[in-house]
MDTraj code that builds the backbone (N, CA, C; nanometers):
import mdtraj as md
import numpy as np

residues = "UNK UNK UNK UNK UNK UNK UNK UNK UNK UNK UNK UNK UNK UNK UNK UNK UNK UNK UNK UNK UNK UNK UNK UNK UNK UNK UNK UNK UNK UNK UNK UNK UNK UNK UNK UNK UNK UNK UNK UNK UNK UNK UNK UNK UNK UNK UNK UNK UNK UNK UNK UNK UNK UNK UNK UNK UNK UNK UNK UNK UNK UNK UNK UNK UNK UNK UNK UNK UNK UNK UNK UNK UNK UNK UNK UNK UNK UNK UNK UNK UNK UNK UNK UNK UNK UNK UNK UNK UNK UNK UNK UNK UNK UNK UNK UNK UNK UNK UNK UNK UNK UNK UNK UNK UNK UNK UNK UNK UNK UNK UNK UNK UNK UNK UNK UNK UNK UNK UNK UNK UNK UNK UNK UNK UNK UNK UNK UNK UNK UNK UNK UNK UNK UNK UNK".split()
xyz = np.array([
    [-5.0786, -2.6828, 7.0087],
    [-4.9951, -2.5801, 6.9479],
    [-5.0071, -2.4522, 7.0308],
    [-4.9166, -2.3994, 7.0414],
    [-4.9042, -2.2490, 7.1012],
    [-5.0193, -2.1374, 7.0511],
    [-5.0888, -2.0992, 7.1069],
    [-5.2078, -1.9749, 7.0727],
    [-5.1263, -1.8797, 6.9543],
    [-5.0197, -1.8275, 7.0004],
    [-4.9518, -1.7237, 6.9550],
    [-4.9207, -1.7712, 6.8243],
    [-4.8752, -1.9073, 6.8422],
    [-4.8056, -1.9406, 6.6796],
    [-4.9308, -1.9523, 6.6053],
    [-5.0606, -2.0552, 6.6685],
    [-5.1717, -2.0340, 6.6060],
    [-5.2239, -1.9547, 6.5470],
    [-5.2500, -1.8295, 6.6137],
    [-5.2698, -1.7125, 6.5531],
    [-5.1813, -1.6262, 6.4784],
    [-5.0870, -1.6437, 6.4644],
    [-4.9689, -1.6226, 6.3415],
    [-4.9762, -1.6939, 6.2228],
    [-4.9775, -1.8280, 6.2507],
    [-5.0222, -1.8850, 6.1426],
    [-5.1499, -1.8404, 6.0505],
    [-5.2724, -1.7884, 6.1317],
    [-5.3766, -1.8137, 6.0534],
    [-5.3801, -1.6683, 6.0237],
    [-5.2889, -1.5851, 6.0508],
    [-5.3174, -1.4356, 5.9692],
    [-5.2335, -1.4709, 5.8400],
    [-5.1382, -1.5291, 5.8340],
    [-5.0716, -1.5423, 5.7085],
    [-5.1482, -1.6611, 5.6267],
    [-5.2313, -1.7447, 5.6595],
    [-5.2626, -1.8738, 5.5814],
    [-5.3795, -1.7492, 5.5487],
    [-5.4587, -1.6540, 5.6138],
    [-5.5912, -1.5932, 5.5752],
    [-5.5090, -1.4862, 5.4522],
    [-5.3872, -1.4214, 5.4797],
    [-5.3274, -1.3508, 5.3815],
    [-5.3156, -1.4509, 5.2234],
    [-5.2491, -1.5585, 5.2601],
    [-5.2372, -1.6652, 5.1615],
    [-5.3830, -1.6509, 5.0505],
    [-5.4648, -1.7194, 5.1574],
    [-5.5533, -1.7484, 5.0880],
    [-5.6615, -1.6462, 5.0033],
    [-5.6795, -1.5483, 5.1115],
    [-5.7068, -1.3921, 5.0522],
    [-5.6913, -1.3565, 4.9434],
    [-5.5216, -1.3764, 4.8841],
    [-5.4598, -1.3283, 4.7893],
    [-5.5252, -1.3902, 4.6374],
    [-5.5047, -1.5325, 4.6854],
    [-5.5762, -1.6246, 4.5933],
    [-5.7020, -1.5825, 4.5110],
    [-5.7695, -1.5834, 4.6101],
    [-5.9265, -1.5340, 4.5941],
    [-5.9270, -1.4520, 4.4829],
    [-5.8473, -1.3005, 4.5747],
    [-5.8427, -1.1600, 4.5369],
    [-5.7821, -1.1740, 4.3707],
    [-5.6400, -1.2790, 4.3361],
    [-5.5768, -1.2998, 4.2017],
    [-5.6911, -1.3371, 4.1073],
    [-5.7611, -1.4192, 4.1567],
    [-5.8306, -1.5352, 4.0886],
    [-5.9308, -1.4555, 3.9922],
    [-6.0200, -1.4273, 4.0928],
    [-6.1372, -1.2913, 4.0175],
    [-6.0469, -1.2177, 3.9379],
    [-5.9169, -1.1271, 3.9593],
    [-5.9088, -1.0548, 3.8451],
    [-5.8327, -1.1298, 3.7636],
    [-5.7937, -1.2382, 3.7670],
    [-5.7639, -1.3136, 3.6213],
    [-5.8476, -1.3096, 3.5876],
    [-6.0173, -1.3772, 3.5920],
    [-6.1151, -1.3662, 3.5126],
    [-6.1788, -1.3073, 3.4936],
    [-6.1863, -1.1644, 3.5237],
    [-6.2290, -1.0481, 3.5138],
    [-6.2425, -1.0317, 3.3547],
    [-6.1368, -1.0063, 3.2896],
    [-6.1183, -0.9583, 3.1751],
    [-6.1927, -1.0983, 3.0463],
    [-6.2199, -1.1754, 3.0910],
    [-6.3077, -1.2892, 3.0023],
    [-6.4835, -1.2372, 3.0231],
    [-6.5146, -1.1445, 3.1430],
    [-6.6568, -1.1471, 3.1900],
    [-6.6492, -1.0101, 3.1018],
    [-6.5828, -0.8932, 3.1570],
    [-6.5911, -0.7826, 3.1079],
    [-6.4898, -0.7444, 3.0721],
    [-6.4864, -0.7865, 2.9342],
    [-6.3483, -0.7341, 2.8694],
    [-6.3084, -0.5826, 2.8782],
    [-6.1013, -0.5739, 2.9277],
    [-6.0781, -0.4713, 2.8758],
    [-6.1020, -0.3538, 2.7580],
    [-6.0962, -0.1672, 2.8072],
    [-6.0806, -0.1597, 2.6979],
    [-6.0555, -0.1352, 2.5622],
    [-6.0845, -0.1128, 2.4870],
    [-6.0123, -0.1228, 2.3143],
    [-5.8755, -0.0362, 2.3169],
    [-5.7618, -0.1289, 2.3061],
    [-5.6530, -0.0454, 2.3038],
    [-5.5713, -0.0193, 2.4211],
    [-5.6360, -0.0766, 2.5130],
    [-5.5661, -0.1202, 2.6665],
    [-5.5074, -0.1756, 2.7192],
    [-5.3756, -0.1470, 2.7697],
    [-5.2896, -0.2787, 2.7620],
    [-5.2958, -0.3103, 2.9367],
    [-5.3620, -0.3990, 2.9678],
    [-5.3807, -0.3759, 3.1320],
    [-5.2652, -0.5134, 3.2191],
    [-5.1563, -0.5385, 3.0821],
    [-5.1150, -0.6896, 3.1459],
    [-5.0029, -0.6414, 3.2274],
    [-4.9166, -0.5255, 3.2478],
    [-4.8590, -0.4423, 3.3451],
    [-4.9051, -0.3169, 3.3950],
    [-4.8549, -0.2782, 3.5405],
    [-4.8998, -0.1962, 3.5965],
    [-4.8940, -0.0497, 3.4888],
    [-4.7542, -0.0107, 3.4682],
    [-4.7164, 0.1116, 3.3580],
    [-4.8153, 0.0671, 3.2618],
    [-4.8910, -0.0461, 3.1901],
    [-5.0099, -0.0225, 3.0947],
    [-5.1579, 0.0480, 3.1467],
    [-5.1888, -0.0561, 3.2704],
    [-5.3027, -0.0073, 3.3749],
    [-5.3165, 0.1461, 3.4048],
    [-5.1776, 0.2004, 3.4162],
    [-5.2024, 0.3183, 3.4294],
    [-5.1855, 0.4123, 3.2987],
    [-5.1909, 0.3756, 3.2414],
    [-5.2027, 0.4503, 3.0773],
    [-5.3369, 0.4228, 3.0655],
    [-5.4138, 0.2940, 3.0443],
    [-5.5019, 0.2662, 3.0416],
    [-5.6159, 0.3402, 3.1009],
    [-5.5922, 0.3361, 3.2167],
    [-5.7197, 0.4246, 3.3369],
    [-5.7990, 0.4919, 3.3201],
    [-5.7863, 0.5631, 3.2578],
    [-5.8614, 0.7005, 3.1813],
    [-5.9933, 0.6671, 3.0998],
    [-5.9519, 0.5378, 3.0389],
    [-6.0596, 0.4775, 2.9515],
    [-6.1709, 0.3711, 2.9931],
    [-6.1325, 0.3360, 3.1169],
    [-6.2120, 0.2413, 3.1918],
    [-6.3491, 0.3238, 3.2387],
    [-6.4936, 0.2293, 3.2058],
    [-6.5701, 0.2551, 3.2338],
    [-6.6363, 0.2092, 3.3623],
    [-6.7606, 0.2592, 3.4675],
    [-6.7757, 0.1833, 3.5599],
    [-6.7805, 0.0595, 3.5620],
    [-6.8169, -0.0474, 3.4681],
    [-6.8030, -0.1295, 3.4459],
    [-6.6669, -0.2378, 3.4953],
    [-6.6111, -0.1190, 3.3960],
    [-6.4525, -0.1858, 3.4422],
    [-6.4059, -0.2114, 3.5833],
    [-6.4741, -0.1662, 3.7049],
    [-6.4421, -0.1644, 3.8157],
    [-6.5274, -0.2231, 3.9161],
    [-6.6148, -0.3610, 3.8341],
    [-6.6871, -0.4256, 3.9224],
    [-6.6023, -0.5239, 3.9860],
    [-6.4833, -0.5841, 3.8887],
    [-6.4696, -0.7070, 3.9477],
    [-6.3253, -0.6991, 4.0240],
    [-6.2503, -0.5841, 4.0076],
    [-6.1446, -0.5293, 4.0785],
    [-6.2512, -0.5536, 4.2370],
    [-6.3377, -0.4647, 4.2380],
    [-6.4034, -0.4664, 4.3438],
    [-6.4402, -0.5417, 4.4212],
    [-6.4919, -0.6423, 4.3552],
    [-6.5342, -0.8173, 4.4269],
    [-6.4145, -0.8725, 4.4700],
    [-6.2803, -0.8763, 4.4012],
    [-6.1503, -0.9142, 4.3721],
    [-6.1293, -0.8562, 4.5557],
    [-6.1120, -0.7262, 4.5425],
    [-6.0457, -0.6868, 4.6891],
    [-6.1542, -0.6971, 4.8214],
    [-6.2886, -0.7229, 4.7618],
    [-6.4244, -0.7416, 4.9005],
    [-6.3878, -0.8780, 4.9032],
    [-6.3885, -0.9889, 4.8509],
    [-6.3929, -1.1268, 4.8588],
    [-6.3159, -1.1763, 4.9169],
    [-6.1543, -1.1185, 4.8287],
    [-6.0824, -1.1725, 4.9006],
    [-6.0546, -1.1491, 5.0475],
    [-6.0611, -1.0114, 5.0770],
    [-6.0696, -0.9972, 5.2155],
    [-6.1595, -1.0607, 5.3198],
    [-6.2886, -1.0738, 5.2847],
    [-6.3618, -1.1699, 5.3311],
    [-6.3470, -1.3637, 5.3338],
    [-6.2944, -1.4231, 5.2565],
    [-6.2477, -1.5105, 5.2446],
    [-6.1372, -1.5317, 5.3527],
    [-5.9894, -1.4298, 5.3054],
    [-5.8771, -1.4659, 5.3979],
    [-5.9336, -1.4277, 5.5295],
    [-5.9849, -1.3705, 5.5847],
    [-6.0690, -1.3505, 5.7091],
    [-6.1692, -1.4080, 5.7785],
    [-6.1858, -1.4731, 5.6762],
    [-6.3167, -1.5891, 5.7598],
    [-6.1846, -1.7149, 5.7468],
    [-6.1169, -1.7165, 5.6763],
    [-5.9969, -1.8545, 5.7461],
    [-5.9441, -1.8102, 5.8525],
    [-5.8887, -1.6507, 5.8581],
    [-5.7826, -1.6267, 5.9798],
    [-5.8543, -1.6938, 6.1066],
    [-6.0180, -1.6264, 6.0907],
    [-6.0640, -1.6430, 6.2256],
    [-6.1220, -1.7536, 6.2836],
    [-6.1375, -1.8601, 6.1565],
    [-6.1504, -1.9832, 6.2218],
    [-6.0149, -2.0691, 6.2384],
    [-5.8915, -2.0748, 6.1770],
    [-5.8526, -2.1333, 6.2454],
    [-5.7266, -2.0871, 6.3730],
    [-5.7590, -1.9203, 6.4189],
    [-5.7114, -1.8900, 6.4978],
    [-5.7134, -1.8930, 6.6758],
    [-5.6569, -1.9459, 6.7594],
    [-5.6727, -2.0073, 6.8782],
    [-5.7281, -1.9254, 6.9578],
    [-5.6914, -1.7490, 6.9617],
    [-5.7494, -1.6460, 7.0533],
    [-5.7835, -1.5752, 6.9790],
    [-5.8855, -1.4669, 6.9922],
    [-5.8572, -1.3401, 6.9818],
    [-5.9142, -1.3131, 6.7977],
    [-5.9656, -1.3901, 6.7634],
    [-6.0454, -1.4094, 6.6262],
    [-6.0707, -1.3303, 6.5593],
    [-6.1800, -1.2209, 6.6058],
    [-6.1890, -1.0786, 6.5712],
    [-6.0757, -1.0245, 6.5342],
    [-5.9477, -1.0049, 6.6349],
    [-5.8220, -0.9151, 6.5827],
    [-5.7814, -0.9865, 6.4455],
    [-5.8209, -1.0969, 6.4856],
    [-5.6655, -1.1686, 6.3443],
    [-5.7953, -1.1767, 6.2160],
    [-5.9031, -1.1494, 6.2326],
    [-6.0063, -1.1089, 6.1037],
    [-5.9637, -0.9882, 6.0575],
    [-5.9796, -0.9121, 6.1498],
    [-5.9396, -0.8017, 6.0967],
    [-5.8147, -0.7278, 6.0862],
    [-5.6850, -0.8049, 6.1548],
    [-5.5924, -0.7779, 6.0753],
    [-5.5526, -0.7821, 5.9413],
    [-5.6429, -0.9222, 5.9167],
    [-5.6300, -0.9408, 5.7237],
    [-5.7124, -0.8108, 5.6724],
    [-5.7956, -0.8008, 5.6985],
    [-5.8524, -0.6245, 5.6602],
    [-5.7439, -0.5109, 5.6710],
    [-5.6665, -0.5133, 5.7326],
    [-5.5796, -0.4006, 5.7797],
    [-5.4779, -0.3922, 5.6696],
    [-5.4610, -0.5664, 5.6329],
    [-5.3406, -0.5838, 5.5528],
    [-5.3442, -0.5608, 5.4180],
    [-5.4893, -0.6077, 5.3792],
    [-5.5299, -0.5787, 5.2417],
    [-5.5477, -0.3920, 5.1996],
    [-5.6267, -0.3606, 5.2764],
    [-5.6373, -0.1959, 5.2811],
    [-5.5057, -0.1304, 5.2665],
    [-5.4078, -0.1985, 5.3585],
    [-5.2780, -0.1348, 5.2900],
    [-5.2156, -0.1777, 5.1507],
    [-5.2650, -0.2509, 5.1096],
    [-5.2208, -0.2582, 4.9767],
    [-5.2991, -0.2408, 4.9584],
    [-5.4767, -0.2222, 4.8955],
    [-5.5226, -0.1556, 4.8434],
    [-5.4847, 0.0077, 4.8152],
    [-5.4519, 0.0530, 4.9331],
    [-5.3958, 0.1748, 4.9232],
    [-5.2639, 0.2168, 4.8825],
    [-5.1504, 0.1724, 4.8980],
    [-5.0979, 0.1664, 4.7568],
    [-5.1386, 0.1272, 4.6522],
    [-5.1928, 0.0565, 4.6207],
    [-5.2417, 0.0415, 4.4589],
    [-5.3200, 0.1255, 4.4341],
    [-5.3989, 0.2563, 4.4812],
    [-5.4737, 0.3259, 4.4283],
    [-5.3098, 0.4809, 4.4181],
    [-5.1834, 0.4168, 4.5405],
    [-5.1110, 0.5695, 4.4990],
    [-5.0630, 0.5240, 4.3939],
    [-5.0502, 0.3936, 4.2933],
    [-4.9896, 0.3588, 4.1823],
    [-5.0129, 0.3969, 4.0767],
    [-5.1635, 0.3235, 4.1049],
    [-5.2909, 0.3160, 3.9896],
    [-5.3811, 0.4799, 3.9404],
    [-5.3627, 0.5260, 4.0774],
    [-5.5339, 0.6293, 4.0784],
    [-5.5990, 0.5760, 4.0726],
    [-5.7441, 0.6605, 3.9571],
    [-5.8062, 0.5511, 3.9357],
    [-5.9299, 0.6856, 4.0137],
    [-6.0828, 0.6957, 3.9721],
    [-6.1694, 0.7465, 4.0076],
    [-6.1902, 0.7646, 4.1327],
    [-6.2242, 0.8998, 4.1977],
    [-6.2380, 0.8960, 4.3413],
    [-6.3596, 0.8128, 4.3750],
    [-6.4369, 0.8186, 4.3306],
    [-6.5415, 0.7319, 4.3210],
    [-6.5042, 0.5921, 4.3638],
    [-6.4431, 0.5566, 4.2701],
    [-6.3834, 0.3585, 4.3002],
    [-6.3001, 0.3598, 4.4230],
    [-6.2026, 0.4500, 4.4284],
    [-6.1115, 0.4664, 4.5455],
    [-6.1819, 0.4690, 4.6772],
    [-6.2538, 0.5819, 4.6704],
    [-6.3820, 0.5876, 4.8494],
    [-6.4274, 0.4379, 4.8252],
    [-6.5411, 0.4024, 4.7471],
    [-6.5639, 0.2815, 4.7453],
    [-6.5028, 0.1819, 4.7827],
    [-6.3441, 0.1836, 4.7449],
    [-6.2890, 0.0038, 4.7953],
    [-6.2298, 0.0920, 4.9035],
    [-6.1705, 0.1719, 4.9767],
    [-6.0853, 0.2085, 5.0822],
    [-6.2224, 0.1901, 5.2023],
    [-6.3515, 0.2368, 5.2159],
    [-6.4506, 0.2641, 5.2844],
    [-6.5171, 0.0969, 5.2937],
    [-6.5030, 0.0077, 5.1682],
    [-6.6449, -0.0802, 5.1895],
    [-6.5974, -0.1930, 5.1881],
    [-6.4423, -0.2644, 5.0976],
    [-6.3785, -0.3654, 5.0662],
    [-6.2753, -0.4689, 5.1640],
    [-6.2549, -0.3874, 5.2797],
    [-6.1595, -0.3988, 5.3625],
    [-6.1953, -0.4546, 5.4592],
    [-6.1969, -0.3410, 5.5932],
    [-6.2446, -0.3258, 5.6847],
    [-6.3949, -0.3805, 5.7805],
    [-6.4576, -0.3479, 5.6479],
    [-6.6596, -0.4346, 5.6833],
    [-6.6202, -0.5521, 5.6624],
    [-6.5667, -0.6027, 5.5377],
    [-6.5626, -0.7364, 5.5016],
    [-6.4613, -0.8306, 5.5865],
    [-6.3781, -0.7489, 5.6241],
    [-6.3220, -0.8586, 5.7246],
    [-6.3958, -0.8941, 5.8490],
    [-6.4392, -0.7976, 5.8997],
    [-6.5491, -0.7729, 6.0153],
    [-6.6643, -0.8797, 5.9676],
    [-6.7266, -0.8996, 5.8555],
    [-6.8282, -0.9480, 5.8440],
    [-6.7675, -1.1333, 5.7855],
    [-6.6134, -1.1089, 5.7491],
    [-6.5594, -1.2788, 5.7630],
    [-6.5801, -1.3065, 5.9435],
    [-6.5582, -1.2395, 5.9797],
    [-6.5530, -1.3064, 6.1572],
    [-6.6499, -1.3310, 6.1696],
    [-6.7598, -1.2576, 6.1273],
    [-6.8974, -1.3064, 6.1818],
    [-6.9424, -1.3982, 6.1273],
    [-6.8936, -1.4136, 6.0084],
    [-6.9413, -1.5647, 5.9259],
    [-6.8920, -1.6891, 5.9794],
    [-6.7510, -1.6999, 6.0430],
    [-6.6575, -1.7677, 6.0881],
    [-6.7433, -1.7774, 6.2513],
    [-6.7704, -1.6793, 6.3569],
    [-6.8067, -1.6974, 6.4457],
    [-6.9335, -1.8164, 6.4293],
    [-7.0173, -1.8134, 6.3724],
    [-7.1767, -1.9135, 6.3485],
    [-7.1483, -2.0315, 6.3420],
])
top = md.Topology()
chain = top.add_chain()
for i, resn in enumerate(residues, 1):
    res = top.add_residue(resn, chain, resSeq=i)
    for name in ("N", "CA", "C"):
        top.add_atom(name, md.element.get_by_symbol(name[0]), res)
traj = md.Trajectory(xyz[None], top)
C-alpha cells in the first residue's frame, strides 16, 4: 500500500477509534458518578445550564474520556502508520485538542478543568500513545 494512503488511513482509523474510547467513558460516566440533582446533561443547552453545579468530581471521567481516548486513537495511528509515526500520533492529539477546545468555547466549564484537559489530555497523551506503540 502507498505510505501516504497508509498514513491517512491510520490518522482517521486512530480518530475513529479515539472517538469510541473518548464516547464510551462518558456514556458510563454518569452510572460511576452520577449527575447532578436536577441536571439535565443529555444535551449540550442542558450541560451548559447544568455547569455551575458540577462538582470536581464531576470532571474525572470527562477527563479520562478526552486523555484515553487520545491515547488510544494514537497508539493505533502510530502503529499502523507506514512513515512518520510520531506526526500521525500526534496529529490525533492536534485533532482532539481542537475539539476539546471548542467544547470548552461551548461548554466553559472551570478554568481549572479547562488548563487541565487543554495542557495534559491531548498533546502528552498522544506523545506518550507513540511511545507505547513504538516498544
Amino acid at each position: 500500500m502507498n505510505p501516504i494512503l497508509k498514513n491517512v488511513l491510520a490518522v482517521l482509523v486512530g480518530i475513529v477509534i479515539g472517538s469510541i474510547v473518548n464516547m464510551g467513558i462518558i456514556m458510563i460516566s454518569g452510572s460511576v458518578i452520577p449527575p447532578p440533582e436536577g441536571g439535565d446533561i443529555t444535551t449540550m443547552e442542558g450541560l451548559k445550564a447544568t455547569m455551575h453545579l458540577f462538582e470536581p468530581k464531576h470532571f474525572v471521567f470527562p477527563f479520562l474520556a478526552h486523555a484515553l481516548g487520545t491515547l488510544v486513537g494514537a497508539f493505533v495511528a502510530a502503529k499502523i502508520a507506514a512513515t512518520r509515526k510520531q506526526l500521525m500520533a500526534l496529529l490525533i492529539g492536534v485533532f482532539f485538542l481542537i475539539g476539546g477546545s471548542i467544547n470548552i468555547s461551548m461548554l466553559g466549564g472551570p478554568m481549572w478543568f479547562n488548563t487541565l484537559d487543554v495542557l495534559m489530555a491531548y498533546i502528552p497523551m498522544a506523545y506518550f500513545g507513540w511511545l507505547l506503540a513504538k516498544k
